[in-house]
C-alpha positions, -999 to 999 in steps of 0.1 A, spaced: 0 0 0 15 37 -7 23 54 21 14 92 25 47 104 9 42 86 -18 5 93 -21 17 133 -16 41 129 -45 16 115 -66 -4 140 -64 18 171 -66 30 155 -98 -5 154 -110 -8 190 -106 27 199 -121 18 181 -153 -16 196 -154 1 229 -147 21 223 -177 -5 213 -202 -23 240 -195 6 264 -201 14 245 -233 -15 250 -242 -19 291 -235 17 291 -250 -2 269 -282 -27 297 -285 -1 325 -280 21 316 -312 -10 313 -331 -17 345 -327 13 359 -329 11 338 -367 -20 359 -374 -42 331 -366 -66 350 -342 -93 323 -337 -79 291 -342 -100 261 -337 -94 238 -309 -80 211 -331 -51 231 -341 -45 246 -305 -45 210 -290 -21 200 -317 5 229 -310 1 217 -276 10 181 -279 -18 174 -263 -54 154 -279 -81 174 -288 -105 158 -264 -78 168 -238 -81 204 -237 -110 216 -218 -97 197 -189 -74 229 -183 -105 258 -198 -141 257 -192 -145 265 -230 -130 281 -258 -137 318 -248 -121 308 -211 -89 300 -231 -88 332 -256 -95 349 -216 -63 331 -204 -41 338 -233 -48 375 -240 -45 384 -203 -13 366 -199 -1 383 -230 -16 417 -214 4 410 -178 36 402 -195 38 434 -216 24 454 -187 54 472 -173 52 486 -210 22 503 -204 40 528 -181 47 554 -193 70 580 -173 68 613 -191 71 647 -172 35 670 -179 55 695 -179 78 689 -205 79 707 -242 51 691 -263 74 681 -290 95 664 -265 64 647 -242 49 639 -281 82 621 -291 86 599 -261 51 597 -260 47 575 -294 75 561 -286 62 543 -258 30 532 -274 49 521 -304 71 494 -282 35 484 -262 17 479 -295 43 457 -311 45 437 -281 5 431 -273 -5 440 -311 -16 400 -317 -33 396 -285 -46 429 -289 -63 417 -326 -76 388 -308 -93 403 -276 -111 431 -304 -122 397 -323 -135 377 -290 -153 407 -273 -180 405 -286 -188 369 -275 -174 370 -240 -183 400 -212 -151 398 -194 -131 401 -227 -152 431 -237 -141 447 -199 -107 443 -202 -112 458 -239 -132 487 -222 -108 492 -193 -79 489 -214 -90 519 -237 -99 540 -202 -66 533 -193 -49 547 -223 -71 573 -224 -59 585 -189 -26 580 -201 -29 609 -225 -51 633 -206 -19 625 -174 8 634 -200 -7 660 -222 -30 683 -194 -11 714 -203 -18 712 -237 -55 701 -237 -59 728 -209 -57 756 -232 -77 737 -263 -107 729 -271 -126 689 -261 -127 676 -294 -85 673 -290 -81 641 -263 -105 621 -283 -84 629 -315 -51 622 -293 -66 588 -284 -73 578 -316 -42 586 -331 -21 566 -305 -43 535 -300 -34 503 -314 -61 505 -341 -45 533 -357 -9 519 -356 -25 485 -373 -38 510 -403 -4 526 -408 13 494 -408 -8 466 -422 -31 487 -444 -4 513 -457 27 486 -449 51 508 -432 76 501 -412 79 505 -376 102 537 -378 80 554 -406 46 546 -383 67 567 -359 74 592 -373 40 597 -391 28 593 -357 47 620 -343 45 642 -371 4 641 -370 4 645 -330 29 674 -335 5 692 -359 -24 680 -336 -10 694 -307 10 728 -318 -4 733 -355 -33 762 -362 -65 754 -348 
């Protein structure tokens, strides 16, 4: 008969190996989306796994629990780059360069993830809140950074700020017009330069 140790070690290997297929399996889901595979069906994420189809909602209540795990994992990894440490204060020109700057290195590190969570929010509530409170966030972000400058204009200009730095503006410049990441940059800048310190 197995004696408690044994019994113990049993079952803390139980949960390391289902600790690891379910990692596998977030990591599965991870590179398929970094491969532009945004919604991949469960065949094709069990297979990346190494792990049988049949398998796979032992470690996810379904498929929109998984798509939860993965694009939140991705979201916590590239977190520290969604700090941004820019003095208010500052010349615009210099707030608007590190500014981008920022945003550029946190959408090319969360941009598949990103693409994934706008394609699953519609079918899972939590998804859609961490959409919603991600955009809040951001939106913050730019009213923190830029308060001297929208002090003195008028309200239309932090909406326009937001959606020139969000991640669905940086997709357009470089999937839809194919530049690079140092011309989406500097069109970037230039066009919040002009935003912020042009005629109005």
């Amino acid at each position: 008969m197995p004696t408690a140790d044994a019994l113990d070690v049993e079952v803390d290997g139980r949960r390391l190996r289902r600790q690891q297929n379910r990692e596998a399996v977030l990591d599965a889901l991870v590179e398929l989306f970094d491969e532009g595979d945004y919604t991949p069906g469960t065949t094709k994420i069990a297979e990346r796994a190494g792990i049988s189809p049949r398998s796979l909602f032992r470690y996810f209540d379904d498929v929109d629990d998984l798509h939860r795990a993965a694009i939140e994992r991705s979201r916590l990894t590239a977190a520290p780059l969604a700090v941004i440490d820019i003095d208010p204060a500052a010349p615009t020109a210099q707030k608007v360069a590190s500014f981008v700057e920022a945003r550029v290195r946190l959408h090319e590190a969360v941009g598949n993830a990103e693409r994934a969570t706008r394609l699953s929010a519609h079918r899972h509530d939590v998804i859609a809140a961490q959409l919603r409170d991600g955009r809040a966030f951001f939106r913050k972000q730019a009213r923190d950074v830029f308060a001297p400058e929208l002090a003195s204009n008028d309200a239309d200009l932090l909406p326009a700020i937001d959606a020139l730095t969000s991640i669905e503006t940086y997709d357009l410049y470089r999937t839809t017009h194919g530049l690079s990441r140092a011309r989406a940059t500097t069109a970037l800048v230039t066009a919040l330069n002009v935003l912020l310190e042009g005629d109005r």
